[in-house]
C-alpha positions as semicolon CSV with decimal commas, in nm:
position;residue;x (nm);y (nm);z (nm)
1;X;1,438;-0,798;-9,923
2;X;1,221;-1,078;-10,057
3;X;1,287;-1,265;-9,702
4;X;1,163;-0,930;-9,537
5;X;0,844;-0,850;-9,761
6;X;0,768;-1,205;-9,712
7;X;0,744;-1,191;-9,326
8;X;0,594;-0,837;-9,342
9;X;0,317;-1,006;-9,557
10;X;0,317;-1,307;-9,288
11;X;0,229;-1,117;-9,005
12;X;-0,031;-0,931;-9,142
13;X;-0,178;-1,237;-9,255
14;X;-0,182;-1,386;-8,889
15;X;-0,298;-1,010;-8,763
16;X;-0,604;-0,991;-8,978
17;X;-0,627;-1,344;-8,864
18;X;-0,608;-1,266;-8,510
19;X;-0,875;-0,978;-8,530
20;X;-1,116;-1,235;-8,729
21;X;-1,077;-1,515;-8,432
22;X;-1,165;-1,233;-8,142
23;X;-1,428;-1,052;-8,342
24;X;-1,805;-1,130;-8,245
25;X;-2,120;-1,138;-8,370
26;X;-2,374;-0,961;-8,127
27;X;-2,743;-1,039;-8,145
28;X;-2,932;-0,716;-8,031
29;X;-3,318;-0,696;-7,951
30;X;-3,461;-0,359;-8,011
31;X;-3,782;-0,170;-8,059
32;X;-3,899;-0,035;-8,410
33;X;-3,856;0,332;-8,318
34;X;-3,696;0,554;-8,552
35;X;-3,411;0,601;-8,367
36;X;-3,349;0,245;-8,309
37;X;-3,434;0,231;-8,697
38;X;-3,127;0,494;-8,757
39;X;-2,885;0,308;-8,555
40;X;-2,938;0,053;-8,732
41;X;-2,835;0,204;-9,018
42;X;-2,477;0,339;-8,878
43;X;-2,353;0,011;-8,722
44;X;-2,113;-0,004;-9,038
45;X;-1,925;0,265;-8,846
46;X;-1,929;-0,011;-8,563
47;X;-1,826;-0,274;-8,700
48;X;-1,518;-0,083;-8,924
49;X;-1,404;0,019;-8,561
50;X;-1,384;-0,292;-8,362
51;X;-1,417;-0,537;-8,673
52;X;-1,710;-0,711;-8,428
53;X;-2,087;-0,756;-8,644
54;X;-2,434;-0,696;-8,501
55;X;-2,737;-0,911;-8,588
56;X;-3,049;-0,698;-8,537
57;X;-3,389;-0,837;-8,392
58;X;-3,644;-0,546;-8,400
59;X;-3,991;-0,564;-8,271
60;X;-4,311;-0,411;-8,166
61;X;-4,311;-0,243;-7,804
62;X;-4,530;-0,520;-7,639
63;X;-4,356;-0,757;-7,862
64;X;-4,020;-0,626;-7,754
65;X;-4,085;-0,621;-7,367
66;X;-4,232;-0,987;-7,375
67;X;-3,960;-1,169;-7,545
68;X;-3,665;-0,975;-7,352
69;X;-3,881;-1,019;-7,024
70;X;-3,931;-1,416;-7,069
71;X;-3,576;-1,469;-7,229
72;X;-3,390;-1,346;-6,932
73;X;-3,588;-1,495;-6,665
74;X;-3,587;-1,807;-6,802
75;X;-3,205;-1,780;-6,891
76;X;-3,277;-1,854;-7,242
77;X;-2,958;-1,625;-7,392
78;X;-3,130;-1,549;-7,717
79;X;-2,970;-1,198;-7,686
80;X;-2,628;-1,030;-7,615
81;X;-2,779;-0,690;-7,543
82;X;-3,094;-0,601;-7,503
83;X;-3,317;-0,245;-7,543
84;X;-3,483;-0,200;-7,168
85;X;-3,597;0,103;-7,015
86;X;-3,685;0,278;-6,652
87;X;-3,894;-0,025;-6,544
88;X;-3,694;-0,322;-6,594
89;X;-3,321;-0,228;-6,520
90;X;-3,313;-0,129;-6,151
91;X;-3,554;-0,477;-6,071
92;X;-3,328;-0,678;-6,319
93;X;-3,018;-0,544;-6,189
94;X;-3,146;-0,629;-5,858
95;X;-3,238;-0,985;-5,956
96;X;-2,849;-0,995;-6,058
97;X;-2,999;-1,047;-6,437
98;X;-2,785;-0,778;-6,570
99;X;-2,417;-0,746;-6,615
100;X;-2,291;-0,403;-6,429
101;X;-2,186;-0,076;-6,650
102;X;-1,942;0,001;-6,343
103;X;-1,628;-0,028;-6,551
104;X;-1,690;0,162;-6,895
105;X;-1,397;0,370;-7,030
106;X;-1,345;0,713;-6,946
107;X;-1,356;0,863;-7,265
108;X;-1,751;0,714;-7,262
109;X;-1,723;0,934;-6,952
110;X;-2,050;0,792;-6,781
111;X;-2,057;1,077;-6,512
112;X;-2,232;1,296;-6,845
113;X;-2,544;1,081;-6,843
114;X;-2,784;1,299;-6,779
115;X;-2,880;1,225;-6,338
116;X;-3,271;1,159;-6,424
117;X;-3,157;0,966;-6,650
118;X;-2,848;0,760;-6,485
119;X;-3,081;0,720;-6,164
120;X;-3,366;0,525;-6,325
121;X;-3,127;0,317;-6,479
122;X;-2,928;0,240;-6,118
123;X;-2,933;-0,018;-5,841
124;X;-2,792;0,066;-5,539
125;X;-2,551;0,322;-5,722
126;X;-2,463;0,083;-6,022
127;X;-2,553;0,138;-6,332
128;X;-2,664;-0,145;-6,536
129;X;-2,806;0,024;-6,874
130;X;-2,682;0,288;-7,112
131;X;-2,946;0,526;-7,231
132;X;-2,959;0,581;-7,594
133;X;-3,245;0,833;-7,570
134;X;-3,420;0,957;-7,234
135;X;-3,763;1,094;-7,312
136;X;-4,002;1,245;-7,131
137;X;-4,386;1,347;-7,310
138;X;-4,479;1,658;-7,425
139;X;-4,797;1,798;-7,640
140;X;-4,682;1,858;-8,041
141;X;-4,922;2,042;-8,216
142;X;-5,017;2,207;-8,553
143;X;-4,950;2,599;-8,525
144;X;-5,137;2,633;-8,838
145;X;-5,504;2,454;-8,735
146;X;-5,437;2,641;-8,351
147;X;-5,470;2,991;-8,507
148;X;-5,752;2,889;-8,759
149;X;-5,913;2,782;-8,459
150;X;-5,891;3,112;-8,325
151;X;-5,664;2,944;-8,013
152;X;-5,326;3,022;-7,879
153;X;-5,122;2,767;-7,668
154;X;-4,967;2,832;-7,390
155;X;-4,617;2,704;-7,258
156;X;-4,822;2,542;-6,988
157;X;-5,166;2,432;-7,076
158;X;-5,419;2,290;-6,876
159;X;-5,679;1,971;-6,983
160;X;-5,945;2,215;-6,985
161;X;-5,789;2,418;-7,255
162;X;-5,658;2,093;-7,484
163;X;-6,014;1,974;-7,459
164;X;-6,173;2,308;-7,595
165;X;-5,887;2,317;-7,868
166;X;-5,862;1,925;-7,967
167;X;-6,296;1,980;-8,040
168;X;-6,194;2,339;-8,194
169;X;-5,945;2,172;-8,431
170;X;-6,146;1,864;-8,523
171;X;-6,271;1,895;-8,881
172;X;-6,440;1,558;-8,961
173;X;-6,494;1,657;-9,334
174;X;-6,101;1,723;-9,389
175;X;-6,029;1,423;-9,125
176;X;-5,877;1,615;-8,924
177;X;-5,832;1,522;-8,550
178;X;-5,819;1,750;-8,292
179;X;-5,613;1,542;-8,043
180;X;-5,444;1,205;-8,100
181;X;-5,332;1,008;-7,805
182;X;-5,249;0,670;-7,678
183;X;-5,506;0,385;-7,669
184;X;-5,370;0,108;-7,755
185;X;-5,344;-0,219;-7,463
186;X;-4,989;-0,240;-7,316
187;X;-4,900;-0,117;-6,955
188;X;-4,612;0,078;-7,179
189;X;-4,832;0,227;-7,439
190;X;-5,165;0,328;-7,379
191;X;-5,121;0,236;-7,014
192;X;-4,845;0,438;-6,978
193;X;-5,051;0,773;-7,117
194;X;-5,337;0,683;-6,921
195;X;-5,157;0,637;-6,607
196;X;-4,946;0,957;-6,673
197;X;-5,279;1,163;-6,714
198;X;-5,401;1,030;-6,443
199;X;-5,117;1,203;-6,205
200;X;-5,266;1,558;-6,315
201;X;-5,594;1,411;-6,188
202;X;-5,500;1,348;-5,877
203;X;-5,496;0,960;-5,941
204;X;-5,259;0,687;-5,796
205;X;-5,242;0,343;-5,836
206;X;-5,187;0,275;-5,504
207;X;-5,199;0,424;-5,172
208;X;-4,957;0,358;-4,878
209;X;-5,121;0,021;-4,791
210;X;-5,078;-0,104;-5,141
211;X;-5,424;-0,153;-5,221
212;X;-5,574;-0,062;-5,550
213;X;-5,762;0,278;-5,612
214;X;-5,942;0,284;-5,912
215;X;-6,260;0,263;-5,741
216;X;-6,187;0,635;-5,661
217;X;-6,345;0,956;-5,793
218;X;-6,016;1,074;-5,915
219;X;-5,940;0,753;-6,166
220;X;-6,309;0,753;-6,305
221;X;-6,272;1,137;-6,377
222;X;-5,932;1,070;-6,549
223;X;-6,101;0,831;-6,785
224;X;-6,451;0,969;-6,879
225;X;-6,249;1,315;-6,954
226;X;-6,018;1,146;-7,197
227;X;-6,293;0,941;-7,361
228;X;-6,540;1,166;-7,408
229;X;-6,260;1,397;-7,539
230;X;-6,141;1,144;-7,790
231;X;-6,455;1,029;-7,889
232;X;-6,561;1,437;-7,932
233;X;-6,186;1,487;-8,127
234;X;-5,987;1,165;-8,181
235;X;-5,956;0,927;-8,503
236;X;-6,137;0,634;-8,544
237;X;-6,017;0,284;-8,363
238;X;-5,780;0,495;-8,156
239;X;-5,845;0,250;-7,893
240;X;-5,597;0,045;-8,024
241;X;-5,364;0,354;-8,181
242;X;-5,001;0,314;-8,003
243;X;-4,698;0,561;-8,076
244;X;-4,636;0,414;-8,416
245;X;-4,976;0,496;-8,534
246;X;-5,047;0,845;-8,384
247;X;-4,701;0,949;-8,537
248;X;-4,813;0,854;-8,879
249;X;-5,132;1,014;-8,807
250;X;-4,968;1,319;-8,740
251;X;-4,737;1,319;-9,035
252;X;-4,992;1,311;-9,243
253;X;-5,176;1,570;-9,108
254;X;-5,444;1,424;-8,963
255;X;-5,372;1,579;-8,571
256;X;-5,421;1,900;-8,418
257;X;-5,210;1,827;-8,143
258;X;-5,041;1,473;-7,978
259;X;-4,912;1,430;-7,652
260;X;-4,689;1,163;-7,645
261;X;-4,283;1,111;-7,589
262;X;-4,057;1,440;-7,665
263;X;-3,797;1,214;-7,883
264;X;-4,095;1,218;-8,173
265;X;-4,011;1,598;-8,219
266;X;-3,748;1,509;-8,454
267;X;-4,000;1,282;-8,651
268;X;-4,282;1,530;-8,686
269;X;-4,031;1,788;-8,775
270;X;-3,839;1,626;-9,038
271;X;-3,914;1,734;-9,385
272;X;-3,837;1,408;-9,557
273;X;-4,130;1,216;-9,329
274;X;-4,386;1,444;-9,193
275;X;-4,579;1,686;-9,428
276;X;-4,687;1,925;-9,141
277;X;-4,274;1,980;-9,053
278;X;-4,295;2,350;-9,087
279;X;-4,604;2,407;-8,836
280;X;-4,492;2,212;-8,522
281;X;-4,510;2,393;-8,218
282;X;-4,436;2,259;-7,859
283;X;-4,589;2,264;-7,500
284;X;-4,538;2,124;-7,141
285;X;-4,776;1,800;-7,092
286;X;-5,134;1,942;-6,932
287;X;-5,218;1,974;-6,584
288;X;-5,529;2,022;-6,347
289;X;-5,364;2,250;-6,118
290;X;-5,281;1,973;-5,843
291;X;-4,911;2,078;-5,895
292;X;-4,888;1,764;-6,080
293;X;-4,790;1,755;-6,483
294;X;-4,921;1,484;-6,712
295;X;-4,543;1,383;-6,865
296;X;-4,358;1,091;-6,796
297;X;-4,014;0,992;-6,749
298;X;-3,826;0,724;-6,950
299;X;-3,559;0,607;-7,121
300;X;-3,447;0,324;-7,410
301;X;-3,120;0,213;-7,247
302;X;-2,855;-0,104;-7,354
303;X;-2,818;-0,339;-7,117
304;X;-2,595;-0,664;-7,113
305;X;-2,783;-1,023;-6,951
306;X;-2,579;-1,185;-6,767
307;X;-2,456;-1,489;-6,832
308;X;-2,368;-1,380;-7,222
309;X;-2,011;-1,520;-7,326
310;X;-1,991;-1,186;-7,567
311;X;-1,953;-0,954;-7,185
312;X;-1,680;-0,767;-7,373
313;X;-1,770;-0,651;-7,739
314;X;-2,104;-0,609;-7,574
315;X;-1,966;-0,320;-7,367
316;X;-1,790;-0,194;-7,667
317;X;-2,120;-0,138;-7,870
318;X;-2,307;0,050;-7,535
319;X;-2,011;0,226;-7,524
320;X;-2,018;0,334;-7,916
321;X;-2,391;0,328;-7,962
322;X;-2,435;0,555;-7,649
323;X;-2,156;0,814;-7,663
324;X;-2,087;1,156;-7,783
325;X;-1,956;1,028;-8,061
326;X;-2,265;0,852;-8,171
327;X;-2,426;1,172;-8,114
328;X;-2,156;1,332;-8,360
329;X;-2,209;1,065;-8,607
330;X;-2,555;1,156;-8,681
331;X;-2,513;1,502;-8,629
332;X;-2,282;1,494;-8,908
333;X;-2,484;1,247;-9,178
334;X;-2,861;1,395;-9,054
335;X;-2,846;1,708;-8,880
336;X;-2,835;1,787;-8,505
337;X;-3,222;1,749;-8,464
338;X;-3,160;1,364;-8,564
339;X;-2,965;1,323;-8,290
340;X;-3,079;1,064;-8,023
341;X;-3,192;1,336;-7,708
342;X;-3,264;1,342;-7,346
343;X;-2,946;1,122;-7,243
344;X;-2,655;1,346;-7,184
345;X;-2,584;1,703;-6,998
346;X;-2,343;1,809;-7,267
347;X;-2,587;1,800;-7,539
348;X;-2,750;2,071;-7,395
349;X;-2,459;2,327;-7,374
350;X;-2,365;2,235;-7,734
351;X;-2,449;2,488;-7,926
352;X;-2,562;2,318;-8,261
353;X;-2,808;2,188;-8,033
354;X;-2,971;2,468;-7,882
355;X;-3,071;2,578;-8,211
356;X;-3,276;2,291;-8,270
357;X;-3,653;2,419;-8,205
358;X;-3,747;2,157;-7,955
359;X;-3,389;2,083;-7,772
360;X;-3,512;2,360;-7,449
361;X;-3,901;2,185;-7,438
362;X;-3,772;1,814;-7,453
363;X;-3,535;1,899;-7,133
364;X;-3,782;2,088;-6,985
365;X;-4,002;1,838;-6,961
366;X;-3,778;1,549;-6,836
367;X;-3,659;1,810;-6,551
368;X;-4,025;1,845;-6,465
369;X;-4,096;1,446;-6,401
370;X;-4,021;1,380;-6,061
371;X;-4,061;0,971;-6,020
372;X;-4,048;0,975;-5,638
373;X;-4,328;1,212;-5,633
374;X;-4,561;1,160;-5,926
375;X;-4,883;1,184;-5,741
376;X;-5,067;1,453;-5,558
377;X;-5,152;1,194;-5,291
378;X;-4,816;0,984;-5,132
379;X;-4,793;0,681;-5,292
380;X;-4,615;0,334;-5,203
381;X;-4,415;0,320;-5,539
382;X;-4,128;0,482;-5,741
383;X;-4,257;0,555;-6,108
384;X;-4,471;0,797;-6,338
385;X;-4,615;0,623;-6,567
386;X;-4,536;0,256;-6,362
387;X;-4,494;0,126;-6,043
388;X;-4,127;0,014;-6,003
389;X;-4,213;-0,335;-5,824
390;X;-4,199;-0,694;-6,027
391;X;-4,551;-0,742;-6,031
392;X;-4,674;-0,435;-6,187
393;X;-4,594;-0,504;-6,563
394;X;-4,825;-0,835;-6,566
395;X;-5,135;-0,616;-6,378
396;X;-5,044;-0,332;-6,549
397;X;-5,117;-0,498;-6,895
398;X;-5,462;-0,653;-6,795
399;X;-5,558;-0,326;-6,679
400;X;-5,471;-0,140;-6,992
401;X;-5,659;-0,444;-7,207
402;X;-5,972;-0,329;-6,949
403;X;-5,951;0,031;-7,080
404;X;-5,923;-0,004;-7,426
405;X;-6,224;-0,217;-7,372
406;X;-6,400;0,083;-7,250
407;X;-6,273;0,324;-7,521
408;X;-6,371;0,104;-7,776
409;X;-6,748;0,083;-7,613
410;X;-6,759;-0,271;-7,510
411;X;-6,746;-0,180;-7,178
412;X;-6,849;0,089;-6,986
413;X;-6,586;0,288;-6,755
414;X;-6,746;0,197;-6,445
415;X;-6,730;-0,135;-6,521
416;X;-6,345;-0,102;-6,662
417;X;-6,211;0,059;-6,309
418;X;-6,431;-0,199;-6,137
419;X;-6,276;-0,508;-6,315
420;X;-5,897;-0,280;-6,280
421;X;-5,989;-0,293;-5,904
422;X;-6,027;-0,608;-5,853
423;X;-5,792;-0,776;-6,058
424;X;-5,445;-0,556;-5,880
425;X;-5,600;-0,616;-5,526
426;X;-5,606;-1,001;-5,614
427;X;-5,266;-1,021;-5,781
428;X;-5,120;-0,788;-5,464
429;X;-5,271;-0,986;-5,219
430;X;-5,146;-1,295;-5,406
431;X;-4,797;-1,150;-5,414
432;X;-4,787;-1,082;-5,056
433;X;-4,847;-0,743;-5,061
434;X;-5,156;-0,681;-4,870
């Protein structure tokens, strides 16, 4: 008996030592949104399950995009997975930067990724990121200061009517502010509102010859109506307000209504954070009546560089981080509106989820952004609130830095869309496009 307890002990020494020699520790570069925060926060569940560890680098948006961008295309393998989105995967996984999600389990069953979703995140028909949350943009707003205001919202508002409610709602003396939105520099944050707007407007960044058109009627109209709006109804120094600051703003009560991405429903709703949670109510982004909607379409996805010697327990934290069970896992320790949204079909035909106030807007508005036709006028590109070619993030972020000039009054508009013009048609023409 001793002989037996003695090997039984023996081989679960060498067992434990076994799962210690194949476990790894994954470095992970994410952005600082909440739910990136909360996952954080549940990788114990992770690691108990495949006994491999996950070293967290979180940053700012811009932050984010310009260390992942320059550590993959210089090789630099700071990272085992990194958070991408819309933009990057389909020209990384082109570039053959990105290992391919063509082999994940079928109990992750990839085929329930929602098809807006799974597309934007495809090369040729491969997948090569895992969405944790798709998103597309919708208009929160305080039920409470709309009907004080004498104002009711409809499902489907135009900018006419947000303009007339955001001055409406604006009560300097209380500092409240009508309408919050997007300023800040970066071709993903207050470029990617600006150029979103601009859709409804009848705007494009290109047309079929690839050469710039902000020296059009259509992109100067886009801009003087949102500044003069914001400067009529918007907080102070929101030319440099991103997501991170508007949702604050909003928490605290200092918004009458803020357009931005649908997965900050479950921020401005939750009790715990926001003290307006109890007089949300929801809308479709505005439109012009060009049969173009101001909401975009994106998603946070996982995505494996290639080249990492961690391949497999990297694919076995996309798999946990993006699967129905995830989505269990917080449902059970935070509530079904905690949940990450916009990624999977089956979330919306579970039940627990259709209760959730803003589960039916949220997919309503993804279904509505169409990236191969985001403009009134055809345009060159794939995209709605980018241009899906390499080029575009670099222009993209000098043009933003132009308008925030301009909302902030250093510049005028006129002179913003003239510097915009000329800056794109030089970088296209250097690139070969023109």
């Amino acid at each position: 008996m001793k002989l037996r307890n003695a090997l039984i002990a023996a081989s679960a020494i060498v067992s434990v030592a076994a799962t210690a020699a194949s476990a790894d520790e994954l470095t992970i570069a994410t952005v600082n949104n909440g739910d990136m925060i909360r996952m954080q926060g549940m990788t114990d569940d992770f690691t108990k399950k495949t006994g491999h560890t996950v070293e967290w680098v979180t940053l700012e948006e811009n932050v984010l995009r310009q260390r992942v961008t320059t550590d993959i295309s210089t090789k630099g393998g700071a990272f085992d997975i990194m958070t991408i989105g819309m933009y990057e995967t389909p020209i990384w996984g082109a570039n053959g930067w990105l290992v391919p999600l063509d082999d994940l389990s079928d109990e992750y069953d990839a085929d329930d990724i929602l098809p807006a979703m799974a597309g934007g995140l495809s090369h040729d028909g491969t997948l090569y990121a895992a969405p944790f949350y798709g998103e597309s943009s919708m208009i929160m707003y305080r039920t409470d200061l709309m009907e004080k205001a004498g104002m009711e919202m409809p499902e489907a508002p135009s900018w006419s009517f947000i303009a007339k409610a955001a001055r409406a709602m604006t009560d300097r003396d209380e500092e409240i502010n009508g309408i919050c939105l997007r300023g800040k520099a970066g071709w993903g944050e207050g470029g990617a509102f600006i150029t979103a707007m601009s859709n409804s407007f009848g705007a494009r960044w290109f047309d079929e010859d690839w050469n710039a058109q902000f020296d059009t009627r259509e992109w100067s109209d886009t801009l003087n109506f949102y500044k003069n709006m914001m400067d009529d109804a918007g907080p102070p120094g929101y030319a440099t307000n991103g997501f991170n600051e508007n949702l604050s703003l909003f928490q605290q009560g200092k918004c009458g209504m803020w357009i931005d991405a649908t997965v900050a429903a479950s921020f401005v709703t939750n009790p715990k954070d926001s003290t307006v949670a109890d007089k949300v109510g929801f809308a479709l982004a505005p439109d012009n009546g060009l049969g173009v909607r101001s909401n975009w379409l994106w998603a946070w996805a996982l995505a494996i560089p290639a080249g990492t010697k961690k391949e497999a327990a990297a694919k076995e934290f996309i798999e946990w981080a993006t699967s129905n069970g995830y989505i269990e896992l917080v449902a059970e320790k935070e509530g079904w509106a905690n949940v990450p949204p916009g990624a999977r079909t089956s979330l919306y035909k579970n039940p627990n989820y259709k209760k959730v106030p803003f589960a039916q807007m949220t997919l309503d508005s993804i279904l509505s952004a169409d990236p191969n036709n985001s403009t009134v006028d055809p345009s060159p590109y794939v995209g709605v609130q980018f241009a899906a070619i390499p080029e575009f993030a670099g222009i993209a972020t000098e043009v933003s830095q132009e308008f925030s000039a301009a909302y902030a009054g250093q510049q005028t508009i006129e002179e913003a869309l003239a510097k915009a013009q000329a800056l794109t048609n030089d970088a296209m023409e250097a690139a070969g496009y023109r």
